[in-house]
N, C-alpha and C positions, 0 to 999 in steps of 0.2 A: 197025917198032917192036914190042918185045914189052909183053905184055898183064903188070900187074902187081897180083895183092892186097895192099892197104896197108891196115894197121889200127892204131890205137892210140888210148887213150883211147874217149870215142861216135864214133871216127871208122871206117869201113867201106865202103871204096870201091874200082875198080878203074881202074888208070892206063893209060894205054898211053903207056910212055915207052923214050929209048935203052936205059934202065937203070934198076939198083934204088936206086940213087941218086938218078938225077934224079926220079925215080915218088914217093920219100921228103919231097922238097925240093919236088914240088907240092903234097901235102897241107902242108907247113907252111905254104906259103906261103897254100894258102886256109883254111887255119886262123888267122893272124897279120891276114890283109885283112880280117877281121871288125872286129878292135880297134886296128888305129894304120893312119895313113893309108900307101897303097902308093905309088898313082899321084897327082900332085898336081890332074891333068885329068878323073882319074874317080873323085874322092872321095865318098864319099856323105857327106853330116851327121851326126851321133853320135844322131839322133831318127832318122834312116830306118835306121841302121843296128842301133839299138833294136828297132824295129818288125819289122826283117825276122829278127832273133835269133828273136822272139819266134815269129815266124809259120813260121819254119823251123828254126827250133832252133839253139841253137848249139853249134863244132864245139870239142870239148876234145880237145886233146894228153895222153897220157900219159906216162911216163917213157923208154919206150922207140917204137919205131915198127918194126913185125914187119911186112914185103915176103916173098911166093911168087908164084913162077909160074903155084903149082897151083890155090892156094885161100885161104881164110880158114881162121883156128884150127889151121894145122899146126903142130907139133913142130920139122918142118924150115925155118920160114920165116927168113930173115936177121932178127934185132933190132939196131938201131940205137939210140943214145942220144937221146933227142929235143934234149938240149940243145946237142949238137954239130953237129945237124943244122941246129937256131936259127940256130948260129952261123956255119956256112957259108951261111946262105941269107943272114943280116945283110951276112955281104962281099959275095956277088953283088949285093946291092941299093948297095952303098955302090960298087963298080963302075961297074953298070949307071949311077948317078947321074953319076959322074964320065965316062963316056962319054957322057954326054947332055949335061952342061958341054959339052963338048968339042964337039959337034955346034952347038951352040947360037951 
């Protein structure tokens, strides 16, 4: 797996994922787990999840979501639309759900 810098909005992190894709679609998604529920088994309350905003900050999306291999703040990094990104992570979860029907 390659090493990726993912930035946008207060977000600033590095991924190691297949790609600059999927590197993209983890920050959304731990950016969205903050504010609507992901998993039904490992929800936190809307008071702890209060609590820990506070205590850790919480993570804001931007417009766009700028992926390099090299660094944070290049010229050269891939920008992505964050809202398209939303929306591909929204199918893999509406998926992932109906593959988990299915298991069930």
């Amino acid at each position: 797996m390659a090493k990726y810098y993912v930035q946008s909005g207060n977000i600033r992190t590095v991924v190691d994922a297949q790609d600059a894709e999927k590197a993209a679609l983890w920050v959304v998604h731990r950016a969205l787990q903050q504010v609507i529920p992901v998993y039904e088994d490992d929800e936190l309350p809307p008071q702890q999840k209060e609590e820990m905003a506070v205590v850790n900050g919480i993570m804001v999306l931007g417009n766009d979501i700028r992926i390099s291999e090299i660094g944070f703040d290049r010229a050269d990094a891939n920008a992505t639309d964050t809202f398209d990104l939303v929306i591909h992570w929204h199918q893999l979860m509406i998926a992932l759900t109906r593959l988990q029907s299915m298991l069930d």
